[in-house]
C-alpha positions in Angstrom: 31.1 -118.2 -32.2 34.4 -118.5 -31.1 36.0 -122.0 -30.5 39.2 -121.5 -28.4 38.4 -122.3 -24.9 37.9 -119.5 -22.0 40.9 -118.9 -19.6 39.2 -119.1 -15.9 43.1 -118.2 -14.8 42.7 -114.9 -12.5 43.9 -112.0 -14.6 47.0 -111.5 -12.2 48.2 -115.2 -12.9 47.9 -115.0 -16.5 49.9 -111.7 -16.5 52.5 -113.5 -13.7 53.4 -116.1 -16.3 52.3 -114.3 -19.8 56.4 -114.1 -20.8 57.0 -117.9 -20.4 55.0 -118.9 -23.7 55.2 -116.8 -26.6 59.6 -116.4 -26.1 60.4 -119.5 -27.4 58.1 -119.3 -30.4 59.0 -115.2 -31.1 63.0 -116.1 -30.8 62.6 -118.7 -34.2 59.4 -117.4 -35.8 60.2 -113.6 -35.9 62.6 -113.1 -38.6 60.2 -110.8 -41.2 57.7 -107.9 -40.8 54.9 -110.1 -41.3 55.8 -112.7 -39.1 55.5 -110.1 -36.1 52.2 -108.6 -37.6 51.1 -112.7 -37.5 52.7 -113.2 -33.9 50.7 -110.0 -32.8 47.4 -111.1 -34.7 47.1 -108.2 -37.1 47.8 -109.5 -39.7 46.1 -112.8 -42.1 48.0 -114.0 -45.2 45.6 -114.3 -47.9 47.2 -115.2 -51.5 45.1 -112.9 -53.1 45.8 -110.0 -51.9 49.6 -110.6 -51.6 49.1 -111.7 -55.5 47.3 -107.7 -55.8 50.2 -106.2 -53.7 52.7 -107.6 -55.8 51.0 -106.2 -59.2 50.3 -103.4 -57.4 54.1 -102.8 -57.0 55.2 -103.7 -60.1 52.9 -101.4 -61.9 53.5 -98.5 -59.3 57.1 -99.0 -59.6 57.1 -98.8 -63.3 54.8 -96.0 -63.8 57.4 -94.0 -61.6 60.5 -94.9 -63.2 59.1 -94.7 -67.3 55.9 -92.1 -67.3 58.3 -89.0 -66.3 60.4 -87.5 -69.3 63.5 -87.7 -66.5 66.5 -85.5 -67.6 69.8 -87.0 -67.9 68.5 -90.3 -66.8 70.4 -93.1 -68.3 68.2 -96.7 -69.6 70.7 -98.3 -66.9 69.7 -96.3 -64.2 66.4 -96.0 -65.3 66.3 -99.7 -65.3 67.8 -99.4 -61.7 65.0 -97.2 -60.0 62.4 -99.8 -61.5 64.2 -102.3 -59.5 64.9 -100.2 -56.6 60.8 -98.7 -56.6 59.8 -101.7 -56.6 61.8 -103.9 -54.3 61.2 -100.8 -52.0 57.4 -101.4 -52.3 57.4 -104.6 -51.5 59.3 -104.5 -48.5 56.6 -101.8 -47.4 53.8 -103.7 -48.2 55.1 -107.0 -47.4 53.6 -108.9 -50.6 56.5 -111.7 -50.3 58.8 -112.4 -47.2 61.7 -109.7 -46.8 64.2 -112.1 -47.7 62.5 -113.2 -50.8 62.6 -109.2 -51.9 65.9 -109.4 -51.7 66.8 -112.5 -53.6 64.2 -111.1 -56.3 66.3 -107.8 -56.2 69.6 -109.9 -57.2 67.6 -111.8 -59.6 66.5 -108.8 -61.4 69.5 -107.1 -61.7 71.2 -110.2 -62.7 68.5 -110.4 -65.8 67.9 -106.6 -66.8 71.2 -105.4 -66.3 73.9 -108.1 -65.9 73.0 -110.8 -68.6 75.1 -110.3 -72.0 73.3 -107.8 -74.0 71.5 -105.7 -71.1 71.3 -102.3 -70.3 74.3 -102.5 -67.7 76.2 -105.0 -70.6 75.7 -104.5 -74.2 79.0 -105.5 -75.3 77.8 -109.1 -73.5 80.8 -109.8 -71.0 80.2 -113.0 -69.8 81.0 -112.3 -66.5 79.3 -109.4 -65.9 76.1 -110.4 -63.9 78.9 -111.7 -61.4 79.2 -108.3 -59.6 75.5 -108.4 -58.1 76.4 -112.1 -56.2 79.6 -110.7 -55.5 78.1 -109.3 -51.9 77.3 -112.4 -50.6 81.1 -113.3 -50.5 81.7 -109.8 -49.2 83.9 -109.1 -45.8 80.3 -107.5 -44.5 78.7 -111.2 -44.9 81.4 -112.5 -42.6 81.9 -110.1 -40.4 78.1 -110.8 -39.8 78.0 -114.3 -40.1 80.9 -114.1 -37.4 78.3 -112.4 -34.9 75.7 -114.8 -35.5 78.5 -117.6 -34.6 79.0 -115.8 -31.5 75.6 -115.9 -30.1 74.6 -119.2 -31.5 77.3 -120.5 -29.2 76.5 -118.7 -26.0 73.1 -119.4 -26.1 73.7 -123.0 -27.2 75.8 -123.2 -24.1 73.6 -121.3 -21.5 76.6 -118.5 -21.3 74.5 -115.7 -21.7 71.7 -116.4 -19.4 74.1 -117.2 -16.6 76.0 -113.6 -17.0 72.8 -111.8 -17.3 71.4 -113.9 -14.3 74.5 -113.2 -12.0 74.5 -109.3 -13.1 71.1 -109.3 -11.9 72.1 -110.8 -8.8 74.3 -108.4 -8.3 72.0 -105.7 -8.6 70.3 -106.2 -5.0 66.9 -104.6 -4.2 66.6 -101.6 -5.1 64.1 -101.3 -8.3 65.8 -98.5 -10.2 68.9 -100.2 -9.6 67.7 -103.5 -11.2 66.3 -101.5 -13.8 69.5 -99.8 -14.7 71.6 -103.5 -14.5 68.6 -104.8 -16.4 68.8 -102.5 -19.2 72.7 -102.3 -18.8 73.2 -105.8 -19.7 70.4 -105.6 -22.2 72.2 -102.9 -24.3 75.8 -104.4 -24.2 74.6 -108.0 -25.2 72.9 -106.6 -27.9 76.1 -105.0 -29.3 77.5 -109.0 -29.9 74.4 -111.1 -29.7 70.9 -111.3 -31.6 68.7 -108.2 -30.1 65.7 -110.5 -30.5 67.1 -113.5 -28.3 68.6 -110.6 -25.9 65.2 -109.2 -25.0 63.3 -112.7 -25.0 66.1 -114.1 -22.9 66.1 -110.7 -20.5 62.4 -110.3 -20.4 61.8 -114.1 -19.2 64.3 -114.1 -16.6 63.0 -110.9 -15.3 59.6 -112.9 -15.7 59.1 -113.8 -12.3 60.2 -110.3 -10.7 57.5 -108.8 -13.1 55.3 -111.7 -12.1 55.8 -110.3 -8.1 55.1 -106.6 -9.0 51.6 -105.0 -7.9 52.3 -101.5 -9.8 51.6 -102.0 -13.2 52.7 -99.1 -14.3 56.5 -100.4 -12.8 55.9 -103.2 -14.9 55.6 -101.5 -18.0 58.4 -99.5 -17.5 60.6 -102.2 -16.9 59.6 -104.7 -19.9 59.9 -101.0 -22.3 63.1 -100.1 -20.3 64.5 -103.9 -21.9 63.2 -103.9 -25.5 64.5 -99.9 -25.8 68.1 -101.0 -24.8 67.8 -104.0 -26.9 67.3 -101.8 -29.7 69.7 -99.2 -29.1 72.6 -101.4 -27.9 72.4 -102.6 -31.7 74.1 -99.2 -32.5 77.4 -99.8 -30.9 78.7 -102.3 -33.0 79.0 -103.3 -37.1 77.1 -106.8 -35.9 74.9 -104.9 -33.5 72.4 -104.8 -36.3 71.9 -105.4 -39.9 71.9 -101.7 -41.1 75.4 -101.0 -39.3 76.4 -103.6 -42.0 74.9 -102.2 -44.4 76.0 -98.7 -43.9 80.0 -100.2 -43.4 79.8 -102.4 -46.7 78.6 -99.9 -49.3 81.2 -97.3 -47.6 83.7 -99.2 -47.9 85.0 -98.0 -51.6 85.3 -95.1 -50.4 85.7 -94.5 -46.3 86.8 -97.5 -44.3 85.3 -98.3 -40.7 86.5 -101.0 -38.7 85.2 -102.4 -35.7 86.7 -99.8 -33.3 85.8 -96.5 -35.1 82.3 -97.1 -35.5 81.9 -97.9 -32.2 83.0 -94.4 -31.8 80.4 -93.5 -34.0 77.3 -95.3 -32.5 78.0 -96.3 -29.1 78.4 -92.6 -27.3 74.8 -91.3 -29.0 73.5 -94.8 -28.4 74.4 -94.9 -24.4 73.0 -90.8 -23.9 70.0 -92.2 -25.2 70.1 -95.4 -23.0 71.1 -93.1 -19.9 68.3 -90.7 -20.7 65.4 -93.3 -21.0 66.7 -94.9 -17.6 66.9 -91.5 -15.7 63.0 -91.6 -17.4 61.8 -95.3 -16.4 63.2 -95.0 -12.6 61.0 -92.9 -11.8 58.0 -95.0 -12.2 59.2 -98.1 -11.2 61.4 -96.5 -7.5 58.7 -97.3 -5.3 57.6 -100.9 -6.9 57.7 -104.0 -4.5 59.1 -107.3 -6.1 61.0 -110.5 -5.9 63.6 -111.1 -7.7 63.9 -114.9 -8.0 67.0 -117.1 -9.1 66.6 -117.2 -12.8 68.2 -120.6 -13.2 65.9 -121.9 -10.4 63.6 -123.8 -12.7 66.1 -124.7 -15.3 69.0 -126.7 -12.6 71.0 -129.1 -14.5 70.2 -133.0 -13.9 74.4 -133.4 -13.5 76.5 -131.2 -12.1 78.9 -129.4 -14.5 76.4 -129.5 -17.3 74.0 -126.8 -18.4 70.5 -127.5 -19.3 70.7 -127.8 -22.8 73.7 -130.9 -21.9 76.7 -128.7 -23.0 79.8 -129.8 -21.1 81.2 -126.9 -18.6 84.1 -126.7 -20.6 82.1 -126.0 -23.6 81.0 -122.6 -21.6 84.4 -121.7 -20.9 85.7 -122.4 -24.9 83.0 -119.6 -25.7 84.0 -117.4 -23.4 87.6 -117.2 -23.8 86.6 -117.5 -27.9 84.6 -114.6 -27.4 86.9 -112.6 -25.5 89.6 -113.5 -27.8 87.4 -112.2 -30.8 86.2 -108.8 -29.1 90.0 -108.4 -28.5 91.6 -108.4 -31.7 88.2 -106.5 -33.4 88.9 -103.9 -31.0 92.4 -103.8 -31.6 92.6 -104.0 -35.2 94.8 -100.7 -35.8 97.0 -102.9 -34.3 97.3 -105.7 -35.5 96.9 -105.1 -38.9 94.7 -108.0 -39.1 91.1 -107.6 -40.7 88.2 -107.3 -38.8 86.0 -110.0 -41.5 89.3 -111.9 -41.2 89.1 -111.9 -37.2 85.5 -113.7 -37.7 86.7 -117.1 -38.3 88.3 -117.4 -35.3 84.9 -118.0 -33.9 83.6 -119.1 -37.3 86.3 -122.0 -37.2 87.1 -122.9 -33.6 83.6 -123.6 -32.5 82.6 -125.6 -35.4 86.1 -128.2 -35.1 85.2 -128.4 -31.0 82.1 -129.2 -31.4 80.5 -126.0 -29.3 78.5 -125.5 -33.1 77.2 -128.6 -34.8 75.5 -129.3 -37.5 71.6 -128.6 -36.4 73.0 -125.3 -35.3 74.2 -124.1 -38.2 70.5 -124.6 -39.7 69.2 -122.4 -37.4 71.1 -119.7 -38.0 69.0 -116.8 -39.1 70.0 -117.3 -42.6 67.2 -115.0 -44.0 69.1 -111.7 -41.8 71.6 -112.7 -44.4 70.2 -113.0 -47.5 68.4 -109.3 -46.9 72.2 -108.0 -46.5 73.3 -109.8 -49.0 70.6 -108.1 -51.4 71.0 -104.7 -49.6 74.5 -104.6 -50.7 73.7 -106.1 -54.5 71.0 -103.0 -54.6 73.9 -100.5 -53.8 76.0 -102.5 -57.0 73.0 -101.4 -59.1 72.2 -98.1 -57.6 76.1 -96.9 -58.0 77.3 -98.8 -61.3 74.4 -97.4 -62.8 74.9 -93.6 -62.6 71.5 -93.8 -60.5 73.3 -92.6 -57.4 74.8 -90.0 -59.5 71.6 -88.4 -60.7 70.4 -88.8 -57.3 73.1 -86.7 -56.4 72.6 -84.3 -58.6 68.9 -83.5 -58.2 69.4 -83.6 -54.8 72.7 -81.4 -55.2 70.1 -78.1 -57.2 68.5 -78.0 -53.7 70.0 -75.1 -51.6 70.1 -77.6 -48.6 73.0 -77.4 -46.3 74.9 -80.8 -46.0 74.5 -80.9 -42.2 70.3 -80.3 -43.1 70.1 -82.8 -45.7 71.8 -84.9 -43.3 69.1 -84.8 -41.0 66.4 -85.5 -43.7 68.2 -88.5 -44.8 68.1 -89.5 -40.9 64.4 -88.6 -40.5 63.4 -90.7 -43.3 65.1 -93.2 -42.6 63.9 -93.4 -39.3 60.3 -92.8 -40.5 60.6 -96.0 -42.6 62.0 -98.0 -39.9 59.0 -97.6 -38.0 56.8 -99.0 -40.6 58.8 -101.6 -42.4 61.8 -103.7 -41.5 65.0 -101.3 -40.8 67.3 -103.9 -42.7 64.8 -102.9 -45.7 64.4 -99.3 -44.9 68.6 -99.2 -44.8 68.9 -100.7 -48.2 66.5 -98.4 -50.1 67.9 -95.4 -48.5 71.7 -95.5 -47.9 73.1 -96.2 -51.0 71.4 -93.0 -52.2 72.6 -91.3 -49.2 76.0 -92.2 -49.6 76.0 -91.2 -53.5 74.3 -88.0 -52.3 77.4 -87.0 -49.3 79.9 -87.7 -51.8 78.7 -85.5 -54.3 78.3 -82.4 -51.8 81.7 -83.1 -49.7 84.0 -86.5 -51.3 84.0 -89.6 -48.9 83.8 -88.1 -45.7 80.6 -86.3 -46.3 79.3 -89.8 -47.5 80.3 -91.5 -44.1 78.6 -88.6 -42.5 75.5 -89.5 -44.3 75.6 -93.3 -44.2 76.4 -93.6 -40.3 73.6 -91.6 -38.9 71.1 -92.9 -41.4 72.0 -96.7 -40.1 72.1 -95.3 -36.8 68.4 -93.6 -36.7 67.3 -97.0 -38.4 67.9 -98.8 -34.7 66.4 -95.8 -32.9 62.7 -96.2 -34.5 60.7 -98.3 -31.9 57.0 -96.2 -31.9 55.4 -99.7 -33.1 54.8 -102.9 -31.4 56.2 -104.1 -35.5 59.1 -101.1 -35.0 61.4 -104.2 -33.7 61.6 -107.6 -32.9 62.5 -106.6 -29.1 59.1 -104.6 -29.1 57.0 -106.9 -30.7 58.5 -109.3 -27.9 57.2 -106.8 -25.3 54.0 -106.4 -26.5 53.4 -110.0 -26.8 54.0 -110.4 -23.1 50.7 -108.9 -22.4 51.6 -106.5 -20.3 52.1 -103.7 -22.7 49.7 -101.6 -24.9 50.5 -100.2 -28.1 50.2 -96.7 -27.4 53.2 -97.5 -24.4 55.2 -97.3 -27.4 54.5 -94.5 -29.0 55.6 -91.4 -26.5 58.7 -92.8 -25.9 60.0 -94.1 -28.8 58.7 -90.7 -30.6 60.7 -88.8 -28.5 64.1 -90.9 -28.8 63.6 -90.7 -32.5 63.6 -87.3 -33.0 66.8 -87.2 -30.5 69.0 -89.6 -32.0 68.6 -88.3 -35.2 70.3 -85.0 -34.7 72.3 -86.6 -31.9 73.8 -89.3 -34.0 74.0 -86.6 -37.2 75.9 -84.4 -35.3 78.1 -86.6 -33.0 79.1 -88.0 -36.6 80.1 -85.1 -37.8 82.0 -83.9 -35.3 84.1 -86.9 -34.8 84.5 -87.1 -38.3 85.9 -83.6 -38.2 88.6 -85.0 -35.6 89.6 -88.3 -37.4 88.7 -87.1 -41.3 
C-alpha cells in the first residue's frame, strides 16, 4: 500500500508546472552518478551491497593486475593498474561517492607507492609521496576553480538569467527560432558556467512556454534541444567541463593548450553538432503554438535596482565587466604572455574583496567536481611515473593499428564509458593511457591528438537520462522518456567521435 497522497491535478497542469520543483533540488543535489540514479528513483543505497561492490572491486582489481604472468611489467606499475582497476571499478559501480574514489586513489598511491620504502620509493625519500597531492595545487585546479568563481557570481547576482531572459526576448514567435536562441544561449553559457545550472536555469525559464504548448512532441524536442547544447557547449572551453581539464593537465609535460587553442579544438566539432541537432529538432517543434512569458515575471524585485536574490545593481555590472575582462585576457593569452591559471584570480580575487562572493558561497562551490580532478590528475602521476603508461604503450604499440584508428577506439571507449559512468571518471581512467599511448606511436603531438578527442567524445555521450547532469534534468521534468534519449544522443556519439578525431588532427597538422 502506498502512502504518498494521490495528485487529483489534471495531467496537463502537472506537466505545465513539472520544471518548477525538482530544479532547485537537481542544481545542489546532483554532483555524483548516484545522486541522479537517486533523483531519478532507480536507484536505493543499501550498505550492504555497496560494502559487496567494494570487495567485489577490490578482489576483481587484484585478480587482474597479479594472476597474469604480465611481461615486462614492473612491481611499480603493477602496483599502479591495481590502483587504477580498481578505482576504475568503483567509479562504474558506484560503491562510494565519485569524489571519495578519488581521494581513495591519492590515498593509495600515497601508501603503496609514495611512502619511504614502497614500490615507487625504496631508497625512502621523504618527500616522495608529495608528487600525488601535487595536482591539487596544479594550474588545472585554478584554471577550474576560476570557472566555478565565474558562475557562482552570475548566478549569485541574477546575471545569467536576465541575459538568457532578454535573448529569448529577442527571439520573437517563431518556434524554430526560439529553439535555435534557446539552444544558442544554452551552448555558449555552458562554455563559462556550470552545464547543470545552465540547463535547470534554461529549462525553467522556458517553463512556462513549455507549460503553453499542446504538441507534445514540440515539447520534447525543445527540453532535449536544451540539455544536448548544454552538454556539447562544455566542449568549447578548458572549464567547459571537467575532462577538458583533465585532457589539458596531464598534456601539459608535453604539448601545451591554452585557453584559445583548444577552443579551436572543441568548439568547431562541438557547434556542427549543435547546428545539426537544431536543423533536426525544428522540424518537430515549426508548427507548435505557445506563449512565451516574461521569465522574470514572477521573480520582480521588492526595490528597484535590486535583483531577487538582494544583490545591489552594481554588483551585476562588477560581474560583468569581471567577466568580460577575464574572457579577454584568456582569449588573448599569446598576447599577453600572461597565464591562462594566472588570469583566474582576477575573478578569483576581485569578487571575493567586493563582496559579489562571500563566505556561504564559497561553501557551495561544487567542491567535490574538484576533488575528482584533483584525483584524475594524481592517477596520471601514478600511471606515467610508473612505466605503466609505457607498457601500455607498448602492448598497444604490437597491434598493427593505424594511429588515426586507434584514435578512434580510444574515442569510442571513452564515449562508451561516459554513457554509463560519470565522464569526469571515465576521462581519468582512460586519458592518461591514451596520452602515454600517442606519444609512443608519434612524440607529443600524436599524444594531444589522442587526449583532445577522447575528452571531447566524453561530453558527447548523452543516450542515458544518468549520461549528464543536463539530461537527468530533462528527464526529471516529466516530460521526457528515456528512450527520447537514446536515438539522438546515439547518433551524435558516433559523429563526434570521428568528427572531433579528425578535426584534431587536422588542425594539429596546421599548428604542430
Amino acid at each position: 500500500m502506498s502512502t504518498e497522497e494521490e495528485d487529483h491535478t489534471p495531467r496537463e497542469q502537472r506537466q505545465s508546472h513539472a520544471f518548477h520543483f525538482p530544479i532547485p533540488h537537481l542544481i545542489s543535489r546532483a554532483d555524483t552518478r548516484a545522486e541522479y540514479r537517486r533523483i531519478l528513483g532507480h536507484l536505493e543505497f543499501r550498505s550492504g551491497l555497496a560494502l559487496l561492490k567494494f570487495v567485489l572491486c577490490l578482489l576483481a582489481a587484484a585478480a587482474i593486475a597479479f594472476l597474469p604472468n604480465y611481461t615486462d611489467l614492473a612491481p611499480a606499475a603493477q602496483w599502479t593498474l591495481a590502483i587504477v582497476l580498481f578505482c576504475g571499478l568503483l567509479w562504474m559501480t558506484e560503491a562510494i561517492p565519485a569524489f571519495a574514489v578519488a581521494l581513495l586513489a591519492i590515498g593509495l598511491q600515497i601508501m603503496i607507492l609514495g611512502q619511504p620504502g614502497g614500490v615507487m620509493n625504496p631508497e625512502g625519500n621523504p618527500s616522495a609521496w608529495q608528487k600525488f597531492v601535487q595536482p591539487w595545487a596544479s594550474p588545472s585546479m585554478w584554471l577550474f576553480f576560476g570557472g566555478f568563481i565565474l558562475a557562482k557570481a552570475s548566478s549569485r547576482t541574477g546575471l545569467d538569467r536576465s541575459l538568457a531572459g532578454n535573448l529569448l526576448r529577442l527571439a520573437g514567435s517563431k518556434p524554430e527560432r526560439v529553439l535555435l536562441v534557446a539552444m544558442g544561449t544554452t551552448f555558449v553559457f555552458s562554455m563559462f558556467l556550470s552545464n547543470t545550472a545552465t540547463a535547470a536555469m534554461m529549462l525553467a525559464i522556458l517553463a512556462p512556454m513549455l507549460g503553453s504548448m499542446k504538441a507534445v512532441g514540440a515539447a520534447r524536442a525543445m527540453i532535449i534541444g536544451v540539455a544536448f547544447s548544454a552538454n556539447l557547449g562544455g566542449m568549447g572551453t578548458i572549464i567547459g567541463t571537467p575532462p577538458n581539464a583533465i585532457a589539458s593537465g596531464l598534456l601539459s609535460n608535453v604539448y601545451t593548450i591554452d585557453f584559445l587553442k583548444w577552443m579551436l579544438f572543441g568548439l568547431p566539432p562541438a557547434i556542427i553538432l549543435m547546428t545539426g541537432l537544431w536543423w533536426v529538432l525544428s522540424k518537430k517543434v515549426r508548427l507548435a503554438s505557445f506563449q512565451l512569458q516574461d521569465p522574470d515575471a514572477e521573480q520582480a524585485p521588492e526595490h528597484p535596482g535590486k535583483h531577487p536574490d538582494h544583490a545591489p545593481r552594481w554588483q551585476r555590472w562588477t560581474v560583468l565587466a569581471i567577466f568580460v575582462a577575464t574572457i579577454g585576457l584568456w582569449l588573448s593569452g599569446s598576447w599577453h604572455g600572461i597565464p591562462t591559471a594566472v588570469v583566474s584570480f582576477l575573478p578569483i580575487v576581485l569578487f571575493s574583496i567586493t563582496g559579489v562572493i562571500r563566505a556561504k558561497d564559497i561553501r557551495t562551490l561544487d567542491w567535490d567536481i574538484l576533488i575528482l580532478l584533483a584525483g584524475g590528475l594524481s592517477l596520471g602521476v601514478g600511471v606515467s611515473e610508473s612505466g605503466l603508461a609505457e607498457w601500455i604503450a607498448g602492448q598497444l604499440g604490437s597491434l598493427d593499428v593505424a594511429p588515426w584508428a586507434m584514435g578512434l577506439i580510444f574515442g569510442m571507449l571513452t564515449l562508451l564509458l561516459s554513457n554509463f559512468m560519470s565522464n569526469t571518471a571515465a576521462s581519468n581512467i582512460l586519458i592518461p593511457i591514451g596520452i602515454a599511448a600517442g606519444a609512443a606511436s608519434g612524440g607529443s603531438v600524436e599524444a594531444a591528438a589522442f587526449a583532445v578527442p577522447m575528452a571531447l567524445s566524453a561530453s558527447a555521450a548523452m543516450c542515458l537520462p544518468i549520461s549528464t547532469p543536463p539530461n537527468a534534468i530533462a528527464y526529471a521534468s516529466g516530460r521526457i522518456r528515456s528512450k527520447d534519449f537514446l536515438l539522438p544522443g546515439a547518433i551524435i556519439g558516433l559523429i563526434a567521435v570521428p568528427l572531433a578525431t579528425f578535426w584534431c588532427r587536422l588542425l594539429l597538422s596546421w599548428i604542430g
